[in-house]
C-alpha positions as protocol buffer text, in pm:
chain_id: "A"
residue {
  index: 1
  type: UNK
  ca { x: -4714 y: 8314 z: 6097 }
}
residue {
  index: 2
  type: UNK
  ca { x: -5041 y: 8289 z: 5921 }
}
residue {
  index: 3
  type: UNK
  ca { x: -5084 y: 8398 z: 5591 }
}
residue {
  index: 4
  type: UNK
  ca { x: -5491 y: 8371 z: 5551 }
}
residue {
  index: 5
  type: UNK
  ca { x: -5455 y: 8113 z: 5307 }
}
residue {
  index: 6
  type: UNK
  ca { x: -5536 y: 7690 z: 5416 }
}
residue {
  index: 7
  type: UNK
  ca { x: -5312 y: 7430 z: 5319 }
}
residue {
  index: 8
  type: UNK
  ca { x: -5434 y: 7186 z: 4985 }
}
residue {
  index: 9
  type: UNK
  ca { x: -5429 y: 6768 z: 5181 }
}
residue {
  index: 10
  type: UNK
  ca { x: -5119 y: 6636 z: 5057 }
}
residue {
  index: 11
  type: UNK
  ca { x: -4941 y: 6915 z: 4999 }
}
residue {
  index: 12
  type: UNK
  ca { x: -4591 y: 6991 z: 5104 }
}
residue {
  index: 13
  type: UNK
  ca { x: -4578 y: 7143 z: 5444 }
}
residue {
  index: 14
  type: UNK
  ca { x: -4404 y: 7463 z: 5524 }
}
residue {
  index: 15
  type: UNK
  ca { x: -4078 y: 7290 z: 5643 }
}
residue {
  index: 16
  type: UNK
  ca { x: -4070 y: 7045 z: 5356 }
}
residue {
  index: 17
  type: UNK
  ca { x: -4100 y: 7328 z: 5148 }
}
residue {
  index: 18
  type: UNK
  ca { x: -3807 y: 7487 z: 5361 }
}
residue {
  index: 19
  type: UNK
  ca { x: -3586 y: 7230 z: 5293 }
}
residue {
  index: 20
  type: UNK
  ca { x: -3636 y: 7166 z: 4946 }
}
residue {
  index: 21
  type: UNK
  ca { x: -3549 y: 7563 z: 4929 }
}
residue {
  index: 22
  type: UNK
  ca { x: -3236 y: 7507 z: 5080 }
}
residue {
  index: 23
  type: UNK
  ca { x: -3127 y: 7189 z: 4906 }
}
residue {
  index: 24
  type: UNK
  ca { x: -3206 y: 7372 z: 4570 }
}
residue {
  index: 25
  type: UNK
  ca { x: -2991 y: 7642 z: 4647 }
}
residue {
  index: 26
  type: UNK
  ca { x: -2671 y: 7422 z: 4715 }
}
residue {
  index: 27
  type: UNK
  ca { x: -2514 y: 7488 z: 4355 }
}
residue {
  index: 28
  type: UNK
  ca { x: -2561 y: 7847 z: 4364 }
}
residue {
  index: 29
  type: UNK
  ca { x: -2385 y: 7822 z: 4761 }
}
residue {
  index: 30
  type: UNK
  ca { x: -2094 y: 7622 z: 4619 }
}
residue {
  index: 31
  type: UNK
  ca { x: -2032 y: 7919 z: 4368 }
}
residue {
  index: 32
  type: UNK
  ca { x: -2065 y: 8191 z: 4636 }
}
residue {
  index: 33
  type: UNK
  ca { x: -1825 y: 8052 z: 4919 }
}
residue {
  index: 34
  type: UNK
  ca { x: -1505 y: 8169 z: 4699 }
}
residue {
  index: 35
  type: UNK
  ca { x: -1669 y: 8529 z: 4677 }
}
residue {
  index: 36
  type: UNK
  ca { x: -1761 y: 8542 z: 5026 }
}
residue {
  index: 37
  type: UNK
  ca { x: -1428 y: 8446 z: 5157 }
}
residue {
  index: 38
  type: UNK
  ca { x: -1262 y: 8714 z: 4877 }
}
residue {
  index: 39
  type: UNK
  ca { x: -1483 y: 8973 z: 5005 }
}
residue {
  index: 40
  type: UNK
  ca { x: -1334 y: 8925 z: 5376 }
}
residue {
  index: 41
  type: UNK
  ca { x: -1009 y: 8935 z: 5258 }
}
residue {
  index: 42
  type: UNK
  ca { x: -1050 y: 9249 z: 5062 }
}
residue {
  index: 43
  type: UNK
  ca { x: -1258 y: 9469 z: 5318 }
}
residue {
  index: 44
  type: UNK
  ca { x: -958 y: 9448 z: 5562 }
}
residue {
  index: 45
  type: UNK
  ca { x: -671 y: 9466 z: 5304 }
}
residue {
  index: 46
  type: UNK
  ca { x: -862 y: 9828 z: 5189 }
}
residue {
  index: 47
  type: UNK
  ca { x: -845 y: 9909 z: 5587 }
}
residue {
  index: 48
  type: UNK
  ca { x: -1213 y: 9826 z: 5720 }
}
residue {
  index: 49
  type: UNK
  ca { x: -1163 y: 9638 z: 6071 }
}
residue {
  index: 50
  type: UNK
  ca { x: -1300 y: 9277 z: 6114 }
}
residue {
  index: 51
  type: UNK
  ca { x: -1604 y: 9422 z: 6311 }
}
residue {
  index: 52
  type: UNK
  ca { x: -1687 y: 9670 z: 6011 }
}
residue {
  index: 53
  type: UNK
  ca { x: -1633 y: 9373 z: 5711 }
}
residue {
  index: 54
  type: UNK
  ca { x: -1871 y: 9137 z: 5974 }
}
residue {
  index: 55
  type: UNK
  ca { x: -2092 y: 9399 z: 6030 }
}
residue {
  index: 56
  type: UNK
  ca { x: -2158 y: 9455 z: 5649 }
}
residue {
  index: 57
  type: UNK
  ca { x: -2212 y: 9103 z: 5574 }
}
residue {
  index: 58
  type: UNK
  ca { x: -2466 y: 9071 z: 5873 }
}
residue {
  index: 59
  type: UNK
  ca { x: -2668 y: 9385 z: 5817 }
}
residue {
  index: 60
  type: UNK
  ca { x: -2630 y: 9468 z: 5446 }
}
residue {
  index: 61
  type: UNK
  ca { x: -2608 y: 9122 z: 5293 }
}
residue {
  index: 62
  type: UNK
  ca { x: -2559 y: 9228 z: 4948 }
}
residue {
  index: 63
  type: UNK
  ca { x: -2264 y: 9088 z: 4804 }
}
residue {
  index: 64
  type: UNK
  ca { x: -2149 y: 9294 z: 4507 }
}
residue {
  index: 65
  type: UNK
  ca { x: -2299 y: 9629 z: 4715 }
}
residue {
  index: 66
  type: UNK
  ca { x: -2024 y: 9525 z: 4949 }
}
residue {
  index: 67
  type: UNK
  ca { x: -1743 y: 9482 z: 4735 }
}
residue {
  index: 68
  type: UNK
  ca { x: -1815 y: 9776 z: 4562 }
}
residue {
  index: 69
  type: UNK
  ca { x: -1852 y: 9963 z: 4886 }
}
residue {
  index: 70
  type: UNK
  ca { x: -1503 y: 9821 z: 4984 }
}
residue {
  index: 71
  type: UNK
  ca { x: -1330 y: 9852 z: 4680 }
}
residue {
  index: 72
  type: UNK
  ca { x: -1430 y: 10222 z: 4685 }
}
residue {
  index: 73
  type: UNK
  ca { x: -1298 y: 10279 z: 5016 }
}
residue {
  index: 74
  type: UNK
  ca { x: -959 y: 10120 z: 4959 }
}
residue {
  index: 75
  type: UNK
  ca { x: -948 y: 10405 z: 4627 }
}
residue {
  index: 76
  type: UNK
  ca { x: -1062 y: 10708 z: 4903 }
}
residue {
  index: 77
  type: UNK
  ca { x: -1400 y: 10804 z: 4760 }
}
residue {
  index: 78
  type: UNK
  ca { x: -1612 y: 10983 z: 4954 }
}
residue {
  index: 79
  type: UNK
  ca { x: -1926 y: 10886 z: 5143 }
}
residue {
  index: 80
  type: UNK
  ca { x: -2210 y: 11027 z: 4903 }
}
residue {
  index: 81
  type: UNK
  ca { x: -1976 y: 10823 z: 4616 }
}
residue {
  index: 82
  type: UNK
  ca { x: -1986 y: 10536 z: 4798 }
}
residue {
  index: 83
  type: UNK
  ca { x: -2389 y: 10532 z: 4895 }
}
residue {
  index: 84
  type: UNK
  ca { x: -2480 y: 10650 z: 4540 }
}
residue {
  index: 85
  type: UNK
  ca { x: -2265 y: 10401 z: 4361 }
}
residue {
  index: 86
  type: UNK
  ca { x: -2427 y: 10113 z: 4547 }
}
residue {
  index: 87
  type: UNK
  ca { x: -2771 y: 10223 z: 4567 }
}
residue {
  index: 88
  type: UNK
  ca { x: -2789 y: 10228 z: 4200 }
}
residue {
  index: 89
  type: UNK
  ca { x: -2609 y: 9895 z: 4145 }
}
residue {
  index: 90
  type: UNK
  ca { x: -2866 y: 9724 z: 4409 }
}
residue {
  index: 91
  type: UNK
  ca { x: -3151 y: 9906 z: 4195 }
}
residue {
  index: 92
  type: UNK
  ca { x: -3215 y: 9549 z: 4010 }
}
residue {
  index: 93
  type: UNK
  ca { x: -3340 y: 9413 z: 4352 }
}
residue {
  index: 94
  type: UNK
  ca { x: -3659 y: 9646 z: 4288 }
}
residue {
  index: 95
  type: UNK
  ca { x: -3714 y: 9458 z: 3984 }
}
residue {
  index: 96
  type: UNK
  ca { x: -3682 y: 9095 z: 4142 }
}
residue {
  index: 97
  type: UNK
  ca { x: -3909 y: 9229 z: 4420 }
}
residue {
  index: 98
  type: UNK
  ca { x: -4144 y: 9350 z: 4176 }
}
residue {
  index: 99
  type: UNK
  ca { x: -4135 y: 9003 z: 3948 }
}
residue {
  index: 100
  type: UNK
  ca { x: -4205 y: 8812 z: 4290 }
}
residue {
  index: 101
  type: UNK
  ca { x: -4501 y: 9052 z: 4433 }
}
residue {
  index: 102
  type: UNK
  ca { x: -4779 y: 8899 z: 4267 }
}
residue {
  index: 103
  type: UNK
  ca { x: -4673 y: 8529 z: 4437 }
}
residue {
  index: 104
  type: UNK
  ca { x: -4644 y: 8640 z: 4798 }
}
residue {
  index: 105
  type: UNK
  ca { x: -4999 y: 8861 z: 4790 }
}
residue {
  index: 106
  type: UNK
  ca { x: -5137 y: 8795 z: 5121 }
}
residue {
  index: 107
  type: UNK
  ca { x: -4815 y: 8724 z: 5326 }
}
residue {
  index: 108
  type: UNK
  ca { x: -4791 y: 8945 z: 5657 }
}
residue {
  index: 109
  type: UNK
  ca { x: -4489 y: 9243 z: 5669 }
}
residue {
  index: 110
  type: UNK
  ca { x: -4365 y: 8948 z: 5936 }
}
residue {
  index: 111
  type: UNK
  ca { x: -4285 y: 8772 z: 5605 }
}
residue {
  index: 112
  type: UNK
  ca { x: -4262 y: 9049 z: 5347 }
}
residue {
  index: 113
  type: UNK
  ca { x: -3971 y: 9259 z: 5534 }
}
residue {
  index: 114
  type: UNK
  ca { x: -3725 y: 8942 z: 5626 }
}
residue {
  index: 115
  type: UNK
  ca { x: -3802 y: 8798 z: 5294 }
}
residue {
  index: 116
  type: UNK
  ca { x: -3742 y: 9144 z: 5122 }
}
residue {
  index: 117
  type: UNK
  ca { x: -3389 y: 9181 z: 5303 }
}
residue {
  index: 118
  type: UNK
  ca { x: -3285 y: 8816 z: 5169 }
}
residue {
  index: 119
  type: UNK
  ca { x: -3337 y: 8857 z: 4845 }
}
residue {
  index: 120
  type: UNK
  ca { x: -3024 y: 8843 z: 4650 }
}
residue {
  index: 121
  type: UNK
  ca { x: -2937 y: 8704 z: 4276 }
}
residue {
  index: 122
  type: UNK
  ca { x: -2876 y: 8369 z: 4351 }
}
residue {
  index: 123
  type: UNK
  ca { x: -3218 y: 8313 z: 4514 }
}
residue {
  index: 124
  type: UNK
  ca { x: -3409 y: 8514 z: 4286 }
}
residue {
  index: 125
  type: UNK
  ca { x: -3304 y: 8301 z: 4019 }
}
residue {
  index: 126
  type: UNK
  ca { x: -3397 y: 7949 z: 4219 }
}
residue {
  index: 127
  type: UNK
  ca { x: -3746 y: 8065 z: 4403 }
}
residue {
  index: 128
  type: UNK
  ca { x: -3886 y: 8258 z: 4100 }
}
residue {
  index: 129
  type: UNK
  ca { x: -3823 y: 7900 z: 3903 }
}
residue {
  index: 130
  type: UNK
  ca { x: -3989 y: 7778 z: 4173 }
}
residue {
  index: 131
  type: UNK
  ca { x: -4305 y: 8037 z: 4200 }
}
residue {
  index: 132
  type: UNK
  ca { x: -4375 y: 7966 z: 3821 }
}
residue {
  index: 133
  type: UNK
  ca { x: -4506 y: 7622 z: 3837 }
}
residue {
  index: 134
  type: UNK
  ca { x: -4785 y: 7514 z: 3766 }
}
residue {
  index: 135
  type: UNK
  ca { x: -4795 y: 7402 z: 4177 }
}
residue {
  index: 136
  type: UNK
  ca { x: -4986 y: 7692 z: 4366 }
}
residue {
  index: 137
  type: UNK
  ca { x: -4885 y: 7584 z: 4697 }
}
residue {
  index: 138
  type: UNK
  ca { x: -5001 y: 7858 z: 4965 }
}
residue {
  index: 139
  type: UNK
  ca { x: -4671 y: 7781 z: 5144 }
}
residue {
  index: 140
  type: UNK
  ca { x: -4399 y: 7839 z: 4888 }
}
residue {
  index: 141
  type: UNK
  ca { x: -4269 y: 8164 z: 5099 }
}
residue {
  index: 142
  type: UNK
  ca { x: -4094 y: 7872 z: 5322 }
}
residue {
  index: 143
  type: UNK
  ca { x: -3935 y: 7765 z: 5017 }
}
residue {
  index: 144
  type: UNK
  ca { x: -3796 y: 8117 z: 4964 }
}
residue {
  index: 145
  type: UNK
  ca { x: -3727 y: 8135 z: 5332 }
}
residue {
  index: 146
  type: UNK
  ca { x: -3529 y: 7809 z: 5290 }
}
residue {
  index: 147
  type: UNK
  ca { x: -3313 y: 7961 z: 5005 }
}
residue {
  index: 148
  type: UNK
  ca { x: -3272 y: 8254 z: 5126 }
}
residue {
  index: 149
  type: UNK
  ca { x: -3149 y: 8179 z: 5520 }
}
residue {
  index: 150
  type: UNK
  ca { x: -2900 y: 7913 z: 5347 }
}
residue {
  index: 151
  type: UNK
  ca { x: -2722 y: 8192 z: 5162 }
}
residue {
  index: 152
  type: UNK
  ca { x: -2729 y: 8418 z: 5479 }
}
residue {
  index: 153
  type: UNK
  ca { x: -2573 y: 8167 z: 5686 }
}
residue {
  index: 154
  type: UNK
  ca { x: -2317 y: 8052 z: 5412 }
}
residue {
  index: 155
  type: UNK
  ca { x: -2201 y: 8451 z: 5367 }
}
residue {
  index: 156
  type: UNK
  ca { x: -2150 y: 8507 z: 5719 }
}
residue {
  index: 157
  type: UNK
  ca { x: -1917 y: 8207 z: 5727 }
}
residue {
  index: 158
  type: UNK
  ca { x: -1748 y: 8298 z: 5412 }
}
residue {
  index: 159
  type: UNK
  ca { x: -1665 y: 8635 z: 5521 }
}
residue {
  index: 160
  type: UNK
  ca { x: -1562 y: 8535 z: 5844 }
}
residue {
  index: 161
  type: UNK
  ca { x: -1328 y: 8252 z: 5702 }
}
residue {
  index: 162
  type: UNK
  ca { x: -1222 y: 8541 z: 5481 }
}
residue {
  index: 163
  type: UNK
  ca { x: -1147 y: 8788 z: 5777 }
}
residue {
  index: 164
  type: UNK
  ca { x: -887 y: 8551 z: 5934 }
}
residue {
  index: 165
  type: UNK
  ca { x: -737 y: 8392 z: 5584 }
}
residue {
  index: 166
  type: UNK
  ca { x: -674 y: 8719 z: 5464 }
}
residue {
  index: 167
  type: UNK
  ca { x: -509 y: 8797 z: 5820 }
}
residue {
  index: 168
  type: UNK
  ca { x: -305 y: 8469 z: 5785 }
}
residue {
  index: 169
  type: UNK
  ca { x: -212 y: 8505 z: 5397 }
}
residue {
  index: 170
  type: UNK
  ca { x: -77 y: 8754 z: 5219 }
}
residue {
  index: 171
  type: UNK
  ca { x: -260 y: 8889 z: 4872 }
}
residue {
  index: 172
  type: UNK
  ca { x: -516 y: 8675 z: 4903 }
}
residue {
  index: 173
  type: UNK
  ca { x: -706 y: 8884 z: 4727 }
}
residue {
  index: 174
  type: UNK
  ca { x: -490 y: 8902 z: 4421 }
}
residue {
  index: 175
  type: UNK
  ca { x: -558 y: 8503 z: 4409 }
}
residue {
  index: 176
  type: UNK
  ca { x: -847 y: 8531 z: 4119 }
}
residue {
  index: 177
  type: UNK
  ca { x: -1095 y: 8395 z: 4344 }
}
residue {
  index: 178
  type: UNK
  ca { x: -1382 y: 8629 z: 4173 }
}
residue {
  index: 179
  type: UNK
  ca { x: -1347 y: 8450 z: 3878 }
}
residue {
  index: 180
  type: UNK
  ca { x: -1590 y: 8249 z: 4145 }
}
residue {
  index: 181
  type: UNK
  ca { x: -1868 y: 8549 z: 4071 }
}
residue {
  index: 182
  type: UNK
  ca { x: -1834 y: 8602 z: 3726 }
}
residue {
  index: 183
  type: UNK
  ca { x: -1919 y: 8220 z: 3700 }
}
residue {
  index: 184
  type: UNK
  ca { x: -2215 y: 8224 z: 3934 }
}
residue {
  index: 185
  type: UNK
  ca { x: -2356 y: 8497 z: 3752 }
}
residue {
  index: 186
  type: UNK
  ca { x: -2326 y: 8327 z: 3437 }
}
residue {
  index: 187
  type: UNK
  ca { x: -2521 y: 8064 z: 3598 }
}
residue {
  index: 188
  type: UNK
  ca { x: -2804 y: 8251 z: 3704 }
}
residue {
  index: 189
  type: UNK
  ca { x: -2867 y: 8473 z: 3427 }
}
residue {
  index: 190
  type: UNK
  ca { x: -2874 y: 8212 z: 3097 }
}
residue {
  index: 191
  type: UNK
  ca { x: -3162 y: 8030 z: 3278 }
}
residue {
  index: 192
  type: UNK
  ca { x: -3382 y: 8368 z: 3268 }
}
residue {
  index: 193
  type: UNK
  ca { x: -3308 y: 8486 z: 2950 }
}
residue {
  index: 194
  type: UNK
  ca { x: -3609 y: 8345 z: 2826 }
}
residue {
  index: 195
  type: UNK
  ca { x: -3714 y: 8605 z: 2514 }
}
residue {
  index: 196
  type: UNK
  ca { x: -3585 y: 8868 z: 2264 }
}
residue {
  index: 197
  type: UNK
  ca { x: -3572 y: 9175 z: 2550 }
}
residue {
  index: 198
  type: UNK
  ca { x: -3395 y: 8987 z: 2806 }
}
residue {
  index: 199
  type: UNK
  ca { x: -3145 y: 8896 z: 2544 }
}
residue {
  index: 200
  type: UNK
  ca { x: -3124 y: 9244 z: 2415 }
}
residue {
  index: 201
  type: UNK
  ca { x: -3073 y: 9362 z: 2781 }
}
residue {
  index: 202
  type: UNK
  ca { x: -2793 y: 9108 z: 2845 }
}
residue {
  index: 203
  type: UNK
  ca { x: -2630 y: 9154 z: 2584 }
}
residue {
  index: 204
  type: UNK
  ca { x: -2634 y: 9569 z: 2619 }
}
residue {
  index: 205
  type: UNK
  ca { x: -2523 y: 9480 z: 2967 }
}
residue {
  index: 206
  type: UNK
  ca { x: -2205 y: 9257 z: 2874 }
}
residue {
  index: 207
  type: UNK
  ca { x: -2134 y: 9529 z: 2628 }
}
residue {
  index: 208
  type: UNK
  ca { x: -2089 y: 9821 z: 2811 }
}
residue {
  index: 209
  type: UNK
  ca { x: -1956 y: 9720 z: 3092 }
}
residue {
  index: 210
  type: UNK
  ca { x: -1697 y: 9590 z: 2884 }
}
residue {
  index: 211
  type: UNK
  ca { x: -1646 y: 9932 z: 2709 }
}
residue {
  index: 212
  type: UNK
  ca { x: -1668 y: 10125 z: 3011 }
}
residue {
  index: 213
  type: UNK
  ca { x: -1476 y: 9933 z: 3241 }
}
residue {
  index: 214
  type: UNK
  ca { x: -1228 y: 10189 z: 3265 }
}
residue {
  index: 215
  type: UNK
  ca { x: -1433 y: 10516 z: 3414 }
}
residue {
  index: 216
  type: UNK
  ca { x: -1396 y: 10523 z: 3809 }
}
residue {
  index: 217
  type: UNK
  ca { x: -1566 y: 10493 z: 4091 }
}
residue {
  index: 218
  type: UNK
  ca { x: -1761 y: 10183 z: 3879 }
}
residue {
  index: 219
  type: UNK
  ca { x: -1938 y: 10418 z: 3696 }
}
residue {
  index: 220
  type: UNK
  ca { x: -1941 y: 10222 z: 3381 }
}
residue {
  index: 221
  type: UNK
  ca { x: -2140 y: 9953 z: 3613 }
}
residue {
  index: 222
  type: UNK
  ca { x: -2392 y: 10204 z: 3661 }
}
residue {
  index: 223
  type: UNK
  ca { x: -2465 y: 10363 z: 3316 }
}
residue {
  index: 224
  type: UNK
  ca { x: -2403 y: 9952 z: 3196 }
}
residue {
  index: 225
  type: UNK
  ca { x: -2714 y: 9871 z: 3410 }
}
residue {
  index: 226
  type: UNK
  ca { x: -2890 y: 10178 z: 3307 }
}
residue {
  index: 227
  type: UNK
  ca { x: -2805 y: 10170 z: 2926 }
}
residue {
  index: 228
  type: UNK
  ca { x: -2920 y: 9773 z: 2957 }
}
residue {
  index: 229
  type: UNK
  ca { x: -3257 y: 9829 z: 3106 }
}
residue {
  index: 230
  type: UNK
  ca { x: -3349 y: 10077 z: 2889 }
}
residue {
  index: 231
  type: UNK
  ca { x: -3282 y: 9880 z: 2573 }
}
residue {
  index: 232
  type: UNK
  ca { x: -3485 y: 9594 z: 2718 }
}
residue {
  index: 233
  type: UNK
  ca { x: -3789 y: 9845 z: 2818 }
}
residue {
  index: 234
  type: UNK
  ca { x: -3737 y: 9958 z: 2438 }
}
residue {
  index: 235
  type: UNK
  ca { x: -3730 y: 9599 z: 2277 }
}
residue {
  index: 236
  type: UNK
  ca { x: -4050 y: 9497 z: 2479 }
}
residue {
  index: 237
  type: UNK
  ca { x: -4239 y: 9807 z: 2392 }
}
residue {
  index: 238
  type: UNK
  ca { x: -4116 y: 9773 z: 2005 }
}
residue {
  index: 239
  type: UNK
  ca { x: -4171 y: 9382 z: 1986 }
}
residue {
  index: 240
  type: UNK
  ca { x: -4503 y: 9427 z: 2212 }
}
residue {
  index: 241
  type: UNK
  ca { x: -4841 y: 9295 z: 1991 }
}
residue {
  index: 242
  type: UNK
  ca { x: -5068 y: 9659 z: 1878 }
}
């Protein structure tokens, strides 16, 4: 797995740099086994076999996609609903992709396409603290590797343990265990909002979603994220230096 680039002396090596990824992404684990196990309870109370909840978590690996996607199903929406509703909700992942591009120039599509599929919120918010150091380490991909296989593995147990608890117990689902999400998220977005558009966008965000909680089919998610983006777009332009 070359990348075309040499290793500084004394710099971390690749697995070093692996494990330090992994370690690092420990808090935002803890706050994802709860949602994990949720989401295997709810995929089979809606109806979706074990194999079908498994499979989602192994292939798709998006965690609010799939909650979405099974929450949808349990209220009988229909296919194009269901693809439409989380393609736009998994829209922001463009815009993480896009933030991390300029630090993984040079990296094969051996790299690029399992690094691309990994990339959810919770490392996004740890490897892109990471890539803005002042350290320009030509192997900080096995950092993001490290991150990002720690959070696979941890979801595929979590849904799995969630499979067979919600099996075993009754309404697990109704136990609040998402309050588990809302927390993470907290936790990953305060860190980045780091000027006035981010705020702007947060805030737009929190706002609508609050206001439009109501509309089906999570609509209200989608013209939240929408509405937010825009008004950050806006702020930058209007705040940006003539």
């Amino acid at each position: 797995m070359q990348t075309g680039v040499t290793q500084p002396s004394g710099a971390s090596t690749g697995w070093q740099e692996l494990g330090r990824g992994a370690r690092h992404t420990l808090p935002m684990i803890v706050g994802a086994i709860p949602f994990g196990i949720l989401f295997g309870a709810l995929a089979t109370s809606v109806g979706l076999s074990p194999f079908t909840t498994m499979a989602l978590s192994l292939l798709v690996f998006a965690g609010s996609a799939q909650f979405i996607a099974a929450t949808l199903v349990g209220q009988g929406a229909g296919v194009l609903v269901i693809i439409a509703t989380t393609f736009v909700v998994n829209l922001r992942h463009a815009l993480y992709a896009a933030s991390l591009g300029p630090y993984l120039r040079g990296l094969s599509w051996r790299w690029l396409v399992p690094l691309g599929f990994a990339l959810t919120d919770e490392t996004y918010a740890v490897v892109i603290k990471r890539f803005e150091t002042a350290d320009s380490s030509p192997l900080r991909h096995w950092y993001y590797l490290g991150s990002a296989v720690s959070m696979y593995l941890n979801w595929q147990l979590c849904t799995a343990v969630g499979i067979v608890a919600g099996q075993k117990l009754s309404g697990l689902a109704d136990f609040g265990l998402e309050f588990a999400l809302v927390v993470t998220f907290i936790g990953i977005v305060i860190p980045l909002v780091r000027n006035t558009a981010m705020l702007v966008c947060a805030v737009t965000a929190a706002v609508l979603s609050i206001l439009l909680f109501e509309l089906p089919h999570q609509l209200g998610l989608m013209v939240a994220s929408g509405g937010a983006i825009a008004m950050g777009v806006l702020t930058e332009a209007v705040l940006r230096p003539s």
